[in-house]
C-alpha positions in Angstrom: 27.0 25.9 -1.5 27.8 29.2 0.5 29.5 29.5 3.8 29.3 31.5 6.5 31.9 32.2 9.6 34.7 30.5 10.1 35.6 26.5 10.4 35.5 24.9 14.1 36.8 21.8 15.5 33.8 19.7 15.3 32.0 19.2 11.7 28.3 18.1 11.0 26.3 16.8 8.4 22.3 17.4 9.0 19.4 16.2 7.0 16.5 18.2 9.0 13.6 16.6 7.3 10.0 16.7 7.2 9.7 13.5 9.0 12.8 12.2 10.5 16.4 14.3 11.1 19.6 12.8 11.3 22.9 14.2 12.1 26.3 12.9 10.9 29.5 13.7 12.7 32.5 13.4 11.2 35.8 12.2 13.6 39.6 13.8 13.1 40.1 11.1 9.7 37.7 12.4 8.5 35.0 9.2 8.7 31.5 10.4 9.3 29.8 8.8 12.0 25.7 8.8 12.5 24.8 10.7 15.8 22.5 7.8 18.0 19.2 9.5 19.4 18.3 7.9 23.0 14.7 9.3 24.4 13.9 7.6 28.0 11.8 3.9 27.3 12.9 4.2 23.4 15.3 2.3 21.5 18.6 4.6 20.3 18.3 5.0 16.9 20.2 7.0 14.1 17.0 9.4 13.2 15.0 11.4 15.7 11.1 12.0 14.5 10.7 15.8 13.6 8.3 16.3 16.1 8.0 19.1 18.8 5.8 19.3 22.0 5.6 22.4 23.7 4.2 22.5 27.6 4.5 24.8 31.0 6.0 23.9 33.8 6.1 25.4 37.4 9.7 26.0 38.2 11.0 25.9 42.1 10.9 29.9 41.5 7.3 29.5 40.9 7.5 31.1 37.6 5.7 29.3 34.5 8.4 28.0 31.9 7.8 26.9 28.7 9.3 23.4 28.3 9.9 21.1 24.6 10.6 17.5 23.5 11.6 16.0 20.4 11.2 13.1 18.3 9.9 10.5 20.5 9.5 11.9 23.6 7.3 14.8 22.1 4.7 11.8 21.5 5.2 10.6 25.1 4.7 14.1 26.6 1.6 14.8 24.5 0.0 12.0 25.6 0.7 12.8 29.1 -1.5 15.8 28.7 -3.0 16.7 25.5 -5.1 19.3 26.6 -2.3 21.5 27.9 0.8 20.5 25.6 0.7 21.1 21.7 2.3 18.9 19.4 3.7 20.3 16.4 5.1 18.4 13.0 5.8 18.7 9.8 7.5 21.8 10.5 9.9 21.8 7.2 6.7 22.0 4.9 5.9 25.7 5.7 9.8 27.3 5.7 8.8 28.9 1.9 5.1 29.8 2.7 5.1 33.4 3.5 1.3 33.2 4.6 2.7 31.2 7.6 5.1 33.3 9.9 3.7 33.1 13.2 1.3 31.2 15.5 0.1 31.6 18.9 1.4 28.6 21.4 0.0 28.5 25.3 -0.3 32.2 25.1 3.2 32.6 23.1 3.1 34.3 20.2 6.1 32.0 17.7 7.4 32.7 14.6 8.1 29.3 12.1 11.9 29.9 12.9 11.2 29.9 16.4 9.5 26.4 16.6 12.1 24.8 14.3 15.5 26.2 16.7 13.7 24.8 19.7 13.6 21.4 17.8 17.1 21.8 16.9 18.8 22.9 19.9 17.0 20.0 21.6 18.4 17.6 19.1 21.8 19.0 19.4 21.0 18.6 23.5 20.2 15.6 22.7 23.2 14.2 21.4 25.4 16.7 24.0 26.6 18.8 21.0 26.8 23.1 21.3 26.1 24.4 17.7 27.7 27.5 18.5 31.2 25.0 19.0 30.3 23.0 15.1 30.4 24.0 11.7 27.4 21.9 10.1 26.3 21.8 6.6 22.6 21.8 6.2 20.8 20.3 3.3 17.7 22.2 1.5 15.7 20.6 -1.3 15.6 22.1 -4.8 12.2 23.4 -4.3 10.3 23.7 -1.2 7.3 22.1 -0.1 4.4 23.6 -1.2 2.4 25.3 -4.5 4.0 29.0 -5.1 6.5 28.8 -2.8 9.7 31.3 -2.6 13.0 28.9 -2.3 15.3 31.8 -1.9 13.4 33.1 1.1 12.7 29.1 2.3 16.2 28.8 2.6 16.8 31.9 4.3 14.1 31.3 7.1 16.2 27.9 7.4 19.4 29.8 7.6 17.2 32.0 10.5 16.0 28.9 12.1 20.0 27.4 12.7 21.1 30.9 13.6 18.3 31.0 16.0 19.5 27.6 17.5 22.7 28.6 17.9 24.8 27.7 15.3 27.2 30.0 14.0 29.1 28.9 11.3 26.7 27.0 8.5 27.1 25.5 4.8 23.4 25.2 2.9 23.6 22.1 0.2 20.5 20.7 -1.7 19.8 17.5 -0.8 20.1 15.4 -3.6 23.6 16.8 -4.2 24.3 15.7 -1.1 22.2 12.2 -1.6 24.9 11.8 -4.5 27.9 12.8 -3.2 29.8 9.9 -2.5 28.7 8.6 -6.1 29.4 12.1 -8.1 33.0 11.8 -6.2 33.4 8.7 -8.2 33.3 11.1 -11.5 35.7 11.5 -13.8 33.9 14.0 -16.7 30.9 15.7 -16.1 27.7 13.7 -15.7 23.6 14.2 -15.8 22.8 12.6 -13.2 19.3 11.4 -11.4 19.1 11.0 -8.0 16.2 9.2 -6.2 16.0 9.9 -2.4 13.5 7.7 -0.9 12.7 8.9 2.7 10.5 8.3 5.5 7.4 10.2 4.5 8.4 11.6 1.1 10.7 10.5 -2.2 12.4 13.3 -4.2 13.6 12.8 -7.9 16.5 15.3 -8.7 18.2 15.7 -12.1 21.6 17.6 -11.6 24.9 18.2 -13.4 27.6 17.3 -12.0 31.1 18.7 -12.6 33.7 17.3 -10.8 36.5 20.3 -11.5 33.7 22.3 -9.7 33.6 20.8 -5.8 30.3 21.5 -4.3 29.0 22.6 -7.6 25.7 20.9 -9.0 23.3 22.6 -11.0 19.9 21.8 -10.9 18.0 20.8 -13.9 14.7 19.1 -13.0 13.0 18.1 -10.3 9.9 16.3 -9.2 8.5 14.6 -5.5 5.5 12.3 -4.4 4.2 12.0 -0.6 4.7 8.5 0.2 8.0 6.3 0.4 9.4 3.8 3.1 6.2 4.2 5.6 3.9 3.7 3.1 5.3 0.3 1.8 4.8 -1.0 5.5 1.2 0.7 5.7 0.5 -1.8 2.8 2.0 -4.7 5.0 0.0 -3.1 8.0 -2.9 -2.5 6.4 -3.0 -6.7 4.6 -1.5 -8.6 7.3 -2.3 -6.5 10.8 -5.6 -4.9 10.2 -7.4 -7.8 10.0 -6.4 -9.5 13.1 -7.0 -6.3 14.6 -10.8 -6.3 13.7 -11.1 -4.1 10.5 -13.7 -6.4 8.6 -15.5 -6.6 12.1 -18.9 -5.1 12.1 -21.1 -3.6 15.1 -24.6 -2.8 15.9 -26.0 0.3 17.6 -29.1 -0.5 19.6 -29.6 -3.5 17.7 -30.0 -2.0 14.6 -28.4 -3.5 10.9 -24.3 -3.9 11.1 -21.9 -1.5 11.1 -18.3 -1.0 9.9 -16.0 -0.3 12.7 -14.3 2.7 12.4 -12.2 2.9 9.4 -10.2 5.8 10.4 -9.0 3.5 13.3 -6.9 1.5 11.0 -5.7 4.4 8.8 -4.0 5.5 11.8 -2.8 1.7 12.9 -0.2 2.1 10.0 0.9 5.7 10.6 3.6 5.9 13.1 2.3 9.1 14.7 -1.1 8.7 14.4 -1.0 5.1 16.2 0.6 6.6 19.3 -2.0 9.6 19.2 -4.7 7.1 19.4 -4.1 6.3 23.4 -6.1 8.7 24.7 -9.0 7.7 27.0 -11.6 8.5 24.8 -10.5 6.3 21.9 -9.9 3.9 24.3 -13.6 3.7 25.3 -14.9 3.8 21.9 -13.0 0.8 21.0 -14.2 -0.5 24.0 -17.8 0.5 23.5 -17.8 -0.4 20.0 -16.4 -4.1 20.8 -19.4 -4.9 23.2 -21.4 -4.9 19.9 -18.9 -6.3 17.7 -19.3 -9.6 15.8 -15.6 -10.2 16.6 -15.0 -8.3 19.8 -11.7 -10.3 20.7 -10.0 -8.9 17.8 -11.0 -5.2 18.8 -10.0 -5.6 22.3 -6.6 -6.4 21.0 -6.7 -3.4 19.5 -7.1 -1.4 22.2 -4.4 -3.6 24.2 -1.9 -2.8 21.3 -2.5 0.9 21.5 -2.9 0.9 25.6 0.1 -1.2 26.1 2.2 1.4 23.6 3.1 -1.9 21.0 3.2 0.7 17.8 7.3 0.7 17.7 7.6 -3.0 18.1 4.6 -4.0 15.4 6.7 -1.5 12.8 9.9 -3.4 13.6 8.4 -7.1 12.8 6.6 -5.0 9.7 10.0 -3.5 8.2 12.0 -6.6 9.1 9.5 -8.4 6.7 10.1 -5.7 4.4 13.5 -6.0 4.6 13.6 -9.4 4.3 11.7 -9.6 1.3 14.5 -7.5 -0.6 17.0 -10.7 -0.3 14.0 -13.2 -0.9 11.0 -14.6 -2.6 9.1 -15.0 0.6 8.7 -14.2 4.9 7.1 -14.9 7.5 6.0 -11.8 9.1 5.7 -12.7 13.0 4.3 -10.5 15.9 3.1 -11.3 19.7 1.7 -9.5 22.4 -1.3 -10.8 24.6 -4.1 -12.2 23.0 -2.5 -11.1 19.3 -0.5 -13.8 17.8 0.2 -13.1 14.3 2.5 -15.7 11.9 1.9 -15.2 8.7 3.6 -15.7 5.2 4.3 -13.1 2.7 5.6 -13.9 -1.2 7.3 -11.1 -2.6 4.7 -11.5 -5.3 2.1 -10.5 -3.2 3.7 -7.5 -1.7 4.8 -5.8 -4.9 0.8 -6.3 -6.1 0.1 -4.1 -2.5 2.4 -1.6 -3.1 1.6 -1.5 -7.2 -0.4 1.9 -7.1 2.6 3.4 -5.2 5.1 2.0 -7.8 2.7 4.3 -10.6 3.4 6.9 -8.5 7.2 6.8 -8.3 7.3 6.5 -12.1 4.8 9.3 -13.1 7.2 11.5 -10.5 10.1 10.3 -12.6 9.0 11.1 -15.8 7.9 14.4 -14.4 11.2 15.4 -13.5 12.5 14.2 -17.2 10.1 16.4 -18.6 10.5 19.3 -16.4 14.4 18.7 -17.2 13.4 18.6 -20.6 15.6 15.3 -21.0 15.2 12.1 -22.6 16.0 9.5 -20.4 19.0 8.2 -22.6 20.6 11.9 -21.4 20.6 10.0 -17.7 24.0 9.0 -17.9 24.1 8.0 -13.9 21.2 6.8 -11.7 21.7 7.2 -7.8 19.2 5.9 -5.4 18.9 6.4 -1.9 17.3 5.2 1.2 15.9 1.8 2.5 12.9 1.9 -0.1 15.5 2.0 -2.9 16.5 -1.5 -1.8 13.4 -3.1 -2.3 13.9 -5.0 -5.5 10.2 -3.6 -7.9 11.5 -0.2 -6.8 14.9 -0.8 -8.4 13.3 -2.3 -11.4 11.5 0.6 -12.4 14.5 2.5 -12.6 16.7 -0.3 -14.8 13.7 -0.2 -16.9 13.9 2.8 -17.8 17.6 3.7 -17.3 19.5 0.3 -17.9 20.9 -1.8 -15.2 24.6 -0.6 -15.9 23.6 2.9 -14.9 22.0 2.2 -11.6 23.7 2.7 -8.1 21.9 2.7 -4.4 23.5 4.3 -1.3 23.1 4.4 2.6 19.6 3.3 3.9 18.9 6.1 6.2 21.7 8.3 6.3 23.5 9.1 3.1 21.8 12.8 2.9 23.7 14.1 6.3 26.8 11.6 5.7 26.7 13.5 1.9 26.8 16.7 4.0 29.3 15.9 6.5 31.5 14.6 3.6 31.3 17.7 1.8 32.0 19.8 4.6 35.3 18.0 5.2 36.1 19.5 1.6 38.6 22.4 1.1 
């Protein structure tokens, strides 16, 4: 980890991620503390979407200014106009593609590093925090997204992005170093250590040495990621329990011709956060509606369109991931959801979500043997596994790892925030 300027008063972990950020703040002991994100009718929460909308505005002046939103209220201010706003995600994913430097934005022409500090001095806005007044330490990955990618000039462009934003005095950390800091403090010798972060959108599989006479020293030895982690376990609740209540078996006819399938892309967006609220547009509206005057069950389409209408996305993924949750402690739930004419009380064994979620469990252990091979390490050269995030806790996730690791060796940390609290931590460091 390298440092530039000098330390301030106020320190900062941040985990700017590819779906979610989340900033810790650590007080004068020392204790980190997760910043809370409030957007206007949104529940506060400790991670703000990655997301950022870009529109004009008239000002009093009468001059056109370019205005921005973040996490949730980019989605609102989309949807208030989507033919004159852009909405832009998944911003991370390019910082080590060279192809992509610069777009053009309502007539703007933005570099990469200019989208991502109007995103972060929003966030910092946000929270009522100036980045020129912090010194925050900013996690990178081991290697960037993408095929071919540079990770040295990735990590500048990030460097560009905060300096952009505002923030003068930054640390860069990988991630998983971070992920496993309050574990690798625990060290007494050196250790090869695996560390599974499990995040919103993605799950990252890191093998690093660590050397605790070396602070803020870990060397990379393997590495390996998959696309899917805590939202897609709850697009496999979504897509069992909620889909078809919500009309996904339903056929239609088109001028009385043989039935149809409805839509399917309908309910591949039901059980993807931002695609659910990018469905309540007007014309989606009427092709629900159009399709259900057809439909052999049109009651259950029309709740569909009520859920999207009435904006129910962020309270059907809370009942979804308290199930989830729930079925971490025990062998069965009851998955409950209500809102107009959708009434929804079902039961769901442990047994039967592990079998839904079985082709992504394949997919976490082919990622973890690739990182062994890449390491070119057996798995008995693992002498500490560290896992990470809310997917980590659920119990078939676990076991793949004391399969293959041994129980004794396995450790979990924070749900949603141990990546920034691991950077705030090691900023507090000498």
């Amino acid at each position: 980890m390298s440092s530039i300027g000098s330390p301030q008063s106020i320190r900062l972990g941040i985990d700017f991620g590819t779906t979610n950020t989340v900033v810790v703040l650590l007080d004068e002991n020392g204790h980190p503390h997760p910043a809370r994100f409030s957007f206007p009718h949104h529940e506060a929460t400790e991670t703000c979407r990655s997301l950022l909308c870009l529109w004009h505005e008239e000002t009093q002046a009468g001059r056109i200014s370019l205005c921005e939103a973040i996490g949730a209220a980019a989605i609102d201010a989309y949807l208030e106009d989507p033919a004159e706003s852009r909405l832009i995600m998944s911003m991370k994913s390019y910082l080590a593609q060279a192809s992509f430097r610069q777009t053009r934005l309502l007539g703007h022409v933005m570099t990469l590093e200019m989208m991502i500090a109007r995103f972060l001095g929003c966030l910092m806005r946000t929270i009522g925090i100036d980045p020129a007044t912090v010194t925050a330490t900013v996690g990178r990955p081991v290697h960037f997204a993408g095929d071919g990618v540079d990770d040295a000039f990735g990590e500048q462009r990030l460097r560009d992005s905060f300096r952009a934003a505002g923030f003068h005095h930054i640390d860069v950390a990988l991630e998983p170093e971070a992920a496993g800091w309050r574990f690798a403090r625990r060290l007494g010798t050196p250790a090869t250590v695996l560390v599974g972060d499990f995040g919103g959108g993605t799950s990252d599989f890191s093998i690093l040495r660590f050397d605790p006479d070396t602070p803020h020293r870990a060397t990379p030895l393997g590495y390996s990621g998959v696309g899917i982690a805590g939202d897609q376990f709850d697009y496999r609740i979504i897509d069992n329990v909620i889909a078809p209540e919500l009309g996904r078996h339903t056929t239609y006819r088109v001028m009385g011709g043989a039935p149809l399938p409805v839509p399917a892309e309908w309910y591949a967006s039901l059980g993807r956060w931002h695609r659910l609220a990018l469905m309540r547009t007007p014309q989606t509206l009427r092709d629900i509606s159009e399709v259900a005057r057809t439909a052999s069950e049109p009651d259950r389409l029309l709740a569909l369109r009520n859920l999207i209408d009435d904006q129910q996305g962020q309270a059907l993924y809370r009942a979804v991931g308290a199930a989830k949750r729930e079925l971490s402690q025990a062998d069965r739930t009851i998955l409950t959801y209500d809102h107009r004419d959708i009434h929804i009380n079902r039961t769901i064994t442990r047994t039967e979500f592990e079998n839904w979620i079985a082709p992504d469990l394949h997919r976490f252990d082919a990622a973890v043997e690739n990182a062994l091979e890449r390491a070119a390490l057996p798995a008995s050269a693992i002498d500490r596994v560290f896992l990470t995030g809310g997917t980590s806790f659920v119990p078939a996730v676990r076991d793949l790892f004391t399969r293959r690791f041994g129980a004794e060796r396995v450790d979990t940390g924070g749900e949603f925030v141990s990546v920034a609290e691991g950077l705030a931590l090691m900023n507090a460091q000498p």
